[in-house]
N, C-alpha and C positions, 0 to 999 in steps of 0.2 A: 546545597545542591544534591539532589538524588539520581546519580548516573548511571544507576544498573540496579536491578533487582535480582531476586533468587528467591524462590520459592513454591508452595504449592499452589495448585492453581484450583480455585475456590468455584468461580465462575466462569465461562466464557462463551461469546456468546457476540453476532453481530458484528462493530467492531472494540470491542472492550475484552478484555480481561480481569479477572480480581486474584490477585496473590496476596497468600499470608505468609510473611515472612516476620516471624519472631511474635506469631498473636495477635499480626495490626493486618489486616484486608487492605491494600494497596490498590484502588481503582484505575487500572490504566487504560487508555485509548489505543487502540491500536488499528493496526490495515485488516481488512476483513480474511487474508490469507494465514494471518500471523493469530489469529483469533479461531480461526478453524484450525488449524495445525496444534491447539491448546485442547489438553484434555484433561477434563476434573479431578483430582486427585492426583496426578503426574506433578514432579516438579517441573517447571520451565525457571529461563533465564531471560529479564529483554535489558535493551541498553536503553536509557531512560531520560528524559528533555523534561522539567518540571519550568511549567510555564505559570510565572505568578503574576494574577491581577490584584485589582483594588478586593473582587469580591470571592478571588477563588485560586485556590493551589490546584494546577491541571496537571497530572503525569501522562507525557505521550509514550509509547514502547515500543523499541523496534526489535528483529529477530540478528540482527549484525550492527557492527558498528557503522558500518558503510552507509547504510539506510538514516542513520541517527544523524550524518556529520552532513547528509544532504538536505535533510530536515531541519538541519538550525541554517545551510545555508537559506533554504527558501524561506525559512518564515523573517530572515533578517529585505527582502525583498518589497519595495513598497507595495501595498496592498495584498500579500499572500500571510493571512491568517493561518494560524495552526492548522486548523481544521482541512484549509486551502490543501496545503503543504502536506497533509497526512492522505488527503484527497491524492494528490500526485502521486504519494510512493503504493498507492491502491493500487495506481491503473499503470505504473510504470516501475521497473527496477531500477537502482541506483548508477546502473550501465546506461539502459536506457535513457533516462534524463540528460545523464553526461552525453551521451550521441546527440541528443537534441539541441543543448546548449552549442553543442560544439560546430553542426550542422546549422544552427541559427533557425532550426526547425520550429515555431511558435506555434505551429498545428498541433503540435505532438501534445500540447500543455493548453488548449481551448477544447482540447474534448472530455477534461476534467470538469464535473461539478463546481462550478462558481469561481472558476477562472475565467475573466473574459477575454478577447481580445487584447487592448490594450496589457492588463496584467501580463497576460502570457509571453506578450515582444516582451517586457518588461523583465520578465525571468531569462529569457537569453540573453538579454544585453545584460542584466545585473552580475549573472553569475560565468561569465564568459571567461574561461582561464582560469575559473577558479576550483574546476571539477577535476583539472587533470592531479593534482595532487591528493584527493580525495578518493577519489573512486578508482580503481587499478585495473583500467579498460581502455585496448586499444579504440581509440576514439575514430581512429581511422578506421576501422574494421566493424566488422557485425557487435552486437550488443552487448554478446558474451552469454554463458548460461547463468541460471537463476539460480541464486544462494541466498544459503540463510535456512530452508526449510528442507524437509523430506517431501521426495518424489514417493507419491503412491502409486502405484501400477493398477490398472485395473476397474478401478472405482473412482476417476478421478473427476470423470461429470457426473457423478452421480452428489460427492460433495460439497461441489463446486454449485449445484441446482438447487440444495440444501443452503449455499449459505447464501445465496442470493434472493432463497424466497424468504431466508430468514432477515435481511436488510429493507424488503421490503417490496420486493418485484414480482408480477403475481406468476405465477408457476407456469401459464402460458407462456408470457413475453419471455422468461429465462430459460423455458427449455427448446424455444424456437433459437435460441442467441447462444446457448451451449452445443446444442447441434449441429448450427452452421459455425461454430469458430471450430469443432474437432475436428469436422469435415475438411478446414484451410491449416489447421494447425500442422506443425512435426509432429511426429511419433511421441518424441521426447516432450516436449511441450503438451500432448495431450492427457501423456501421463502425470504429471506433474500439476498439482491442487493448485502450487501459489501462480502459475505461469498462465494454467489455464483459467485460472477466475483474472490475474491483470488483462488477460487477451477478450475476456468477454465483456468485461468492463469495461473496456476501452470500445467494445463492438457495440453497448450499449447507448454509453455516450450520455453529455449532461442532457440530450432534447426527452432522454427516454427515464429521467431520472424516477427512484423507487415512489418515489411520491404521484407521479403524474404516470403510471405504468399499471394502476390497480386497473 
């Protein structure tokens, strides 16, 4: 099992990564915040879920452990696939999800890409009680702030418009949807890459997905 890497970062780009760690390019998946926060030639560090099929070894990577130990709970959830599961920690933080579960909020988890309905009750009922020990968030209270990445000041939609047209959203639709979330956003959350691309994500939603947005 391969639970963490270290290394330089070769590629990055969308939502992936490539570290070479001792000569071998490591391809990992990642959330498209944790993917822009990576810069070529820097080291980075991610905590790492190696998902093995009949035809393929997948490495997933997150930027905290927190994000990872939410990850293996959802993909253990009937019908949320990795990809599901890495879809979530896009459009929500690991606080966040835990508010949702805990809330029994199923909305919060159908405005993710390829999570339906039924799946989504399904993730609050599966994982109900099992986030408090996980993630270290008043469940009772607000969300919590965003960890794991650097807050840029300044340039944060500017980014954040970069890496959505890079996923596939054509520059119109993401810069109407960057706009109006800075506009409802905090201060802090505007400033902030990974906060502000979960909040646009979320404002886009699976009807407006990169695919059907050209």
């Amino acid at each position: 099992m391969i639970s963490s890497l270290r290394g330089r970062v070769l590629q990055a780009a969308g939502g992936s990564v490539v570290l070479e760690v001792g000569g071998v390019g490591f391809h990992v998946h990642t959330t498209p915040a944790l993917a822009l926060a990576s810069r070529v030639g820097e080291e980075a560090a991610v905590h790492t879920s190696l998902i093995v099929r009949e035809d393929a070894l997948t490495l997933f990577g997150f930027s905290t452990r927190d994000e990872l130990d939410v990850f293996e709970l959802l993909i253990g959830v009937t019908g949320v696939g990795p990809k599901s599961a890495l879809g979530v920690l896009s459009a929500l933080s690991p606080e966040q999800v835990a508010l949702a579960v805990e809330h029994d909020d199923d909305a919060a988890f159908r405005k993710v890409s390829g999570i339906g309905p039924k799946t989504a009750k399904l993730i609050t009922v599966s994982l109900a009680g099992k986030l408090r020990a996980v993630v270290p968030v008043n469940v009772g209270g607000g969300a919590g702030a965003s960890v794991g990445l650097p807050v840029v000041a300044g340039g944060a939609a500017d980014h954040v418009l970069a890496a959505l047209t890079g996923l596939g959203w054509s520059e119109r639709v993401a810069a109407e949807a960057v706009e109006a979330t800075v506009a409802e956003a905090s201060d802090a959350d505007a400033a902030s890459v990974p906060a502000l691309l979960r909040l646009t994500l979320s404002r886009l939603g699976p009807a407006q997905h990169a695919g059907r947005a050209r």
